[in-house]
C-alpha positions as CSV (number, residue, x, y, z in Angstrom):
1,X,86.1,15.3,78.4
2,X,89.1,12.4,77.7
3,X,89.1,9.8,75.2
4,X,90.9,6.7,76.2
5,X,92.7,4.7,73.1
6,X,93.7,1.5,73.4
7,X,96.9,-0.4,71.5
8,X,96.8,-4.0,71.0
9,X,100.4,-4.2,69.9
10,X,102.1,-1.5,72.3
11,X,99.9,-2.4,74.9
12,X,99.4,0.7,75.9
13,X,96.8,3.3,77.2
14,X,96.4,6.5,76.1
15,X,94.4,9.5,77.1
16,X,92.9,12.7,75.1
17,X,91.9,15.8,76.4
18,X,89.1,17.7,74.2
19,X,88.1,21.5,75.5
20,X,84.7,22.5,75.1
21,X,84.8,23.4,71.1
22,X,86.2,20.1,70.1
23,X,83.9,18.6,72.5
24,X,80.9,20.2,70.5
25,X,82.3,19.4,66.9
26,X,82.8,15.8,68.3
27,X,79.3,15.8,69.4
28,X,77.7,17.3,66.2
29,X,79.7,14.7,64.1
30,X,78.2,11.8,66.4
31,X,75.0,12.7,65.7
32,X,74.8,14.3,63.2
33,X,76.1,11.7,60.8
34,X,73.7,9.1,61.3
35,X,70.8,11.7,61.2
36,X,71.9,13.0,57.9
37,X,72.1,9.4,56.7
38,X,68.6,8.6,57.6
39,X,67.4,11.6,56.1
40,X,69.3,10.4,52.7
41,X,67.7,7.1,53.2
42,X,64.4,8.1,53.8
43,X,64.4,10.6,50.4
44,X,65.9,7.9,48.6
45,X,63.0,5.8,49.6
46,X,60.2,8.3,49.3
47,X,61.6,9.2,45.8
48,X,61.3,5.8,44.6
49,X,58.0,5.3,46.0
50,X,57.2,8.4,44.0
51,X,58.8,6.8,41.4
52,X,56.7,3.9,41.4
53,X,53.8,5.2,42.0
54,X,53.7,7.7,39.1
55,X,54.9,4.4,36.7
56,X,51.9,3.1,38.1
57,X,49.6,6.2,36.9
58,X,51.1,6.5,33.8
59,X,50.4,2.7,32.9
60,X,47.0,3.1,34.4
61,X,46.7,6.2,32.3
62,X,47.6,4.4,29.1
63,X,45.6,1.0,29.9
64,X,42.3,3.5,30.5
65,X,43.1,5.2,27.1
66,X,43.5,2.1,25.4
67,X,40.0,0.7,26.5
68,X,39.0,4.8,25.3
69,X,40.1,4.3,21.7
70,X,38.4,0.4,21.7
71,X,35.0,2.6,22.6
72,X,35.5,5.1,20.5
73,X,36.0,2.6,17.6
74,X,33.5,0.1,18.6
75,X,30.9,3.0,18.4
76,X,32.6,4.2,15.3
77,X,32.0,0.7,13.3
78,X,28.7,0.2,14.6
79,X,28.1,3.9,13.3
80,X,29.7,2.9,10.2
81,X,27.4,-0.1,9.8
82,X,24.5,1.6,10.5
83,X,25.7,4.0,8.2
84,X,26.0,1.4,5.5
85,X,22.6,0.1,6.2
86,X,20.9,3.3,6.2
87,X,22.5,4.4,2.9
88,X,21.5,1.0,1.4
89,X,18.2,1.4,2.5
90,X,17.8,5.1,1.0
91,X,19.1,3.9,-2.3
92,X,16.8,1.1,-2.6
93,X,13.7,3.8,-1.8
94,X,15.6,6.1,-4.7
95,X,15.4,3.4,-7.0
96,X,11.4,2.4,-5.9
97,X,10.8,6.4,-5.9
98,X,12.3,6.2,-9.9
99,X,10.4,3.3,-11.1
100,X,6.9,5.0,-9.6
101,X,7.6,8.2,-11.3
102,X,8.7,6.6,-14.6
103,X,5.9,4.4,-14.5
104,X,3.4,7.6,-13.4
105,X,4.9,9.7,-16.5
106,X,4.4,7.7,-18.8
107,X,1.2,6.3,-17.7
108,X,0.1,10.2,-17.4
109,X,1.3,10.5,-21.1
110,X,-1.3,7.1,-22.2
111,X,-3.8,9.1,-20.3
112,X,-3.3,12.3,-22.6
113,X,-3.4,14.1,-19.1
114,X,-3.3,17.8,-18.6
115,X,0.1,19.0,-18.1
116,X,0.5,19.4,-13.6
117,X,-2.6,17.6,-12.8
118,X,0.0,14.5,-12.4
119,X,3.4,15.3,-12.5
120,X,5.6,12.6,-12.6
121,X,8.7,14.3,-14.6
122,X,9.8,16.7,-11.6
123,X,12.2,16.2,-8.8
124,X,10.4,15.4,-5.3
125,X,9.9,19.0,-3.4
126,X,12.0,18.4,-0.5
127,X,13.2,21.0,2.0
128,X,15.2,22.7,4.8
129,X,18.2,24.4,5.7
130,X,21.8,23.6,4.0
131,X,22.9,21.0,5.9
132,X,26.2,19.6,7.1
133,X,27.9,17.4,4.1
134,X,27.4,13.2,5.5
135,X,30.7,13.4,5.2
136,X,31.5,16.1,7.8
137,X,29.1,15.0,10.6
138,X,29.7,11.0,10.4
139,X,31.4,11.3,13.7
140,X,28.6,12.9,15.3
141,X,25.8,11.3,16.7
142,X,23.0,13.3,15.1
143,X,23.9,11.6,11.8
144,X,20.9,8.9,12.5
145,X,18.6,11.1,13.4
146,X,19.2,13.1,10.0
147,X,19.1,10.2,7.7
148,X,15.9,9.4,10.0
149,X,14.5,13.1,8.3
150,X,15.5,12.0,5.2
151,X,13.9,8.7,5.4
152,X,10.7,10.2,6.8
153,X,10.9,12.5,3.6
154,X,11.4,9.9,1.2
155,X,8.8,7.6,2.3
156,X,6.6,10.5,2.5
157,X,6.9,11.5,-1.4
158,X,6.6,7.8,-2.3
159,X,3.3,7.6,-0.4
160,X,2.2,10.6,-1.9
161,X,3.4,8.8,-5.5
162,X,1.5,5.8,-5.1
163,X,-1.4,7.8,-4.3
164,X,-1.5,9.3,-7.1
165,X,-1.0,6.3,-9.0
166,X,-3.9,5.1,-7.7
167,X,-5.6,7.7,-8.4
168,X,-4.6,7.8,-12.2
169,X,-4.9,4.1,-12.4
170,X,-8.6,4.4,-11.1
171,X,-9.0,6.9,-14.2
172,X,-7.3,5.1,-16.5
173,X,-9.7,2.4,-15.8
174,X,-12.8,4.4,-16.3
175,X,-10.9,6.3,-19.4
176,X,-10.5,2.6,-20.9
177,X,-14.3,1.7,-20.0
178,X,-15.4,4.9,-22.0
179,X,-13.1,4.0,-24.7
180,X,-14.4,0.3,-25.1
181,X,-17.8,1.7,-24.9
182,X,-16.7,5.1,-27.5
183,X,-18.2,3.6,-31.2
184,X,-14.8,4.6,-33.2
185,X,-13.1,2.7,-36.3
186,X,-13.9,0.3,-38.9
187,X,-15.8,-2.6,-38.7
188,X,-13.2,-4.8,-40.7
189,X,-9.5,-5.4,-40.2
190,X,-8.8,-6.0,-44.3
191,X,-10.8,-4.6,-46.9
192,X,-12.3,-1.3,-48.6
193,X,-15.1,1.2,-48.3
194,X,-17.1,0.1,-51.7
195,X,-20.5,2.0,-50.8
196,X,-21.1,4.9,-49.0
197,X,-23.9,6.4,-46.8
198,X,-27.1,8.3,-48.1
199,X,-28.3,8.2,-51.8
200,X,-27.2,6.1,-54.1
201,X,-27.8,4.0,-57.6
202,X,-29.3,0.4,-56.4
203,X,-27.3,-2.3,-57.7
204,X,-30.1,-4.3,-58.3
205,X,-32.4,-1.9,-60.1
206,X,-30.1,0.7,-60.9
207,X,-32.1,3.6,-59.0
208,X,-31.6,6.0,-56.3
209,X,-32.2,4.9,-53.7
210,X,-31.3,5.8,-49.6
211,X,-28.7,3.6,-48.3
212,X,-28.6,3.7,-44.4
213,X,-24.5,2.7,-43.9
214,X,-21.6,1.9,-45.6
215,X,-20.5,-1.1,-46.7
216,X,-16.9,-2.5,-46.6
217,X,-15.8,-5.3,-49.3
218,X,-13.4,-7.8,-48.5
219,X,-13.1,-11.6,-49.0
220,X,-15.5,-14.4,-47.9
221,X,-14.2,-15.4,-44.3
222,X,-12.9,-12.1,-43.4
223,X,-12.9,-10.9,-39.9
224,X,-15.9,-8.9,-38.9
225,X,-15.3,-6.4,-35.4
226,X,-17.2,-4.8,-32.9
227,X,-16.1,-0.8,-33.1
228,X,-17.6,-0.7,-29.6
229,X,-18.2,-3.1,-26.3
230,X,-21.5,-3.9,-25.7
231,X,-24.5,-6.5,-25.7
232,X,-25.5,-8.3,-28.4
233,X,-29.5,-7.8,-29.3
234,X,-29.9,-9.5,-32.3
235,X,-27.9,-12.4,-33.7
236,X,-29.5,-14.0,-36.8
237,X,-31.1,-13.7,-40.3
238,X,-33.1,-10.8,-41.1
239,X,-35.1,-9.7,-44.3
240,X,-32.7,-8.1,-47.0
241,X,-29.6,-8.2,-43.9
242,X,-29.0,-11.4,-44.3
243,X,-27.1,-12.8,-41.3
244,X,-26.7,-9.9,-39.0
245,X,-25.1,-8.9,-35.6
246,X,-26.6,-5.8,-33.5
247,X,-25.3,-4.7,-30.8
248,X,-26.3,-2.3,-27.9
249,X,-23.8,0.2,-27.0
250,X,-23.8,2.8,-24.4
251,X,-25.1,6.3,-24.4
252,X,-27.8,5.3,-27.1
253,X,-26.0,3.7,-30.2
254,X,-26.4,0.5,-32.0
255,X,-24.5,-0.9,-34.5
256,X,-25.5,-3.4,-37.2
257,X,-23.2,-6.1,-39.3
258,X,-24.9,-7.4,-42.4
259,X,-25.0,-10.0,-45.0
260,X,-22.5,-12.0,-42.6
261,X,-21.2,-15.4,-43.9
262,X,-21.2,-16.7,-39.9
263,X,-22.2,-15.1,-37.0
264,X,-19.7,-15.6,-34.0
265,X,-21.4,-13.8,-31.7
266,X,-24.5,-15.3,-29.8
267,X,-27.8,-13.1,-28.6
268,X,-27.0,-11.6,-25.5
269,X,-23.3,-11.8,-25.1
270,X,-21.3,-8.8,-23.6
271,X,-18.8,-8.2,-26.7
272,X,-15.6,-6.1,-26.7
273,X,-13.9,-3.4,-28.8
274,X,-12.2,-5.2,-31.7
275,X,-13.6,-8.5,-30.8
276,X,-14.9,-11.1,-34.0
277,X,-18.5,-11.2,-33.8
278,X,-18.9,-12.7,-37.8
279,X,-17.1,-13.8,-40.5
280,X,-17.2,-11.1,-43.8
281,X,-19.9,-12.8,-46.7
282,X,-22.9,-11.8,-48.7
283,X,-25.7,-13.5,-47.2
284,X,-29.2,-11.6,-48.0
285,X,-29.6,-8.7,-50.6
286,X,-26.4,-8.7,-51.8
287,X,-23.8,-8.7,-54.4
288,X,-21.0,-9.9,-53.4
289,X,-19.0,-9.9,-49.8
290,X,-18.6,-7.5,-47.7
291,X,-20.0,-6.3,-44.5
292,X,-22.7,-3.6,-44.4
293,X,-22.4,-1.5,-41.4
294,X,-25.2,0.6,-39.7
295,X,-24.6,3.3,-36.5
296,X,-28.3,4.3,-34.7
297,X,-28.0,7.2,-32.4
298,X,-31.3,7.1,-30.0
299,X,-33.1,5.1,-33.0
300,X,-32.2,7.0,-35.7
301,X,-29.4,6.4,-38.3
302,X,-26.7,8.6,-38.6
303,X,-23.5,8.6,-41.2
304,X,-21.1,5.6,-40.2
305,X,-18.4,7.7,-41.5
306,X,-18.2,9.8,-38.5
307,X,-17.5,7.3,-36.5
308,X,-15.4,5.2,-38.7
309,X,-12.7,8.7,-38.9
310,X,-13.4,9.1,-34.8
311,X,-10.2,9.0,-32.4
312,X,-9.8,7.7,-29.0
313,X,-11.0,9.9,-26.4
C-alpha cells in the first residue's frame, strides 16, 4: 500500500510504503474512529432522552400526587363537615332526650308513681361492643355509618320517652279528673270550725239536738268553695238552710252549703274543685255567719270531718 503526500511549499511528491501490519492499524484507525464516535453520540443522545423522560415521570408523578392529597382533603373536609353536622345534630337530640326525661321525672313524682313503672331518673339502656374512640376512626369511612347507629339509638329511646309521656300524661289526666271529682278539704278559704257534726246543745233552745254537718264561721261576704267538681242540683232558699248550694258529685256524694248570704252558682252548672259557688252569711236558722256544710254518701249523711282531713289521691 503507498501513501502519496503532497508539499505546497517544496513542491514536492512524496511516497510511503506501509507493510501489511501498518496497513491493518491504518485501517482500524479509519474506521474505527468514526464508529466509536457515533457510538459516543448515540449514548450521549439516548442518555439524555432517558434523562428527559424520567424528568418527565417524576413531574407526572408529583402533579398526580398533588391532585391525590387535593382528594384526600376534599373528602377529609367534607368528612369533617359532616362530622360537624352530625355531632350538632346528636347534641341537639341529648339536649331534647334531657328535657323529656326531666320533664317525665318530675311529672312521675306529681303523679306519686310507683318507683320503675316510669323511670325517668336513669341513663338510656344503650348497647354493643367497645367501640373505636371518634377520634381514632375519623379517617375512616365507617364513621357515618356509626354515628348513623347512634342516631338510630337515640331517636329510638326518645320515641320510647314520649311514649311514655303520653302515657303518663293520659293518667295524669284521669288522676286529676278523680281528684276534681275526690270530696276532700274545707268548704271555706278563711274562717274556723265553730260546730261540729252529731249531737249537740241547740242554740236556739238550748237542747240536744242531732246536727247533720259542721259549720265554719267566718265573716259576711266570705268565699264559699266547692271541695269537689260536680253539678249543681239545687240553688236557692230552703226551710231552716236558708240560701243553699247542693251539689252532685261522683260516686254517690252530695254536698250542701247553707245559710249563704249569695249564691254564685246557678242550678245545673258543672262546678269545679275550689271554685266560689256563694258568698259566707247567715240566711235561715241561724246565728250568725258562717257556712253550714253537709256530705251525703248514697243519701245518707256521713261526718264532714272525714272528708274535710282527706288528702289528694
Amino acid at each position: 500500500m503507498k501513501i502519496i503526500l503532497i508539499s505546497n511549499r517544496a513542491e514536492k511528491v512524496r511516497t510511503i510504503r506501509l507493510n501489511s501490519w501498518a496497513k491493518c492499524v491504518l485501517s482500524a484507525l479509519v474506521l474505527g474512529v468514526p464508529l466509536a464516535a457515533g457510538t459516543m453520540l448515540g449514548v450521549k443522545i439516548a442518555d439524555g432522552r432517558w434523562e428527559l423522560l424520567f424528568d418527565n415521570s417524576i413531574v407526572e408523578m408529583q402533579h398526580q400526587i398533588v391532585a391525590q392529597q387535593e382528594q384526600v382533603d376534599l373528602g377529609r373536609q367534607q368528612l369533617d363537615n359532616s362530622l360537624a353536622a352530625m355531632t350538632v345534630r346528636l347534641a341537639r337530640l341529648r339536649s331534647r332526650l334531657v328535657r323529656l326525661d326531666a320533664l317525665g321525672e318530675q311529672l312521675t313524682q306529681v303523679a306519686s308513681l310507683e318507683d320503675g313503672e316510669f323511670d325517668f331518673s336513669s341513663t338510656p339502656g344503650l348497647g354493643g361492643p367497645v367501640e373505636t374512640p371518634l377520634s381514632e376512626i375519623a379517617e375512616q369511612a365507617e364513621i357515618q355509618d356509626k354515628v348513623s347507629v347512634m342516631f338510630a339509638k337515640l331517636d329510638s329511646t326518645i320515641s320510647s320517652r314520649e311514649s311514655q309521656l303520653q302515657i303518663l300524661q293520659s293518667m295524669l289526666s284521669d288522676k286529676k279528673l278523680k281528684n276534681e271529682q275526690f270530696v276532700a278539704g274545707r268548704p271555706v278559704r278563711k274562717g274556723w270550725m265553730s260546730s261540729e257534726y252529731g249531737m249537740r246543745i241547740d242554740p236556739f233552745h238550748g237542747k240536744k239536738q242531732w246536727h247533720g254537718g259542721i259549720d265554719f264561721a267566718g265573716r259576711k261576704g266570705d268565699d264559699v268553695v266547692a271541695v269537689a267538681s260536680g253539678v249543681v242540683t239545687w240553688s236557692g232558699d230552703r226551710s231552716g238552710y236558708g240560701l243553699m248550694v247542693e251539689i252532685n258529685h261522683s260516686d254517690g256524694y252530695v254536698t250542701r252549703y247553707a245559710h249563704n248570704e249569695k249564691n254564685l252558682a246557678d242550678l245545673g252548672a258543672i262546678v269545679k274543685k275550689g271554685e266560689v259557688i256563694a258568698q259566707m252569711g247567715s240566711s235561715g236558722r241561724s246565728t250568725g255567719p258562717h257556712v253550714h256544710f253537709e256530705v251525703f254518701k248514697n243519701g245518707r249523711t256521713v261526718d264532714p270531718a272525714t272528708y274535710i282531713r282527706r288528702t289528694y289521691r
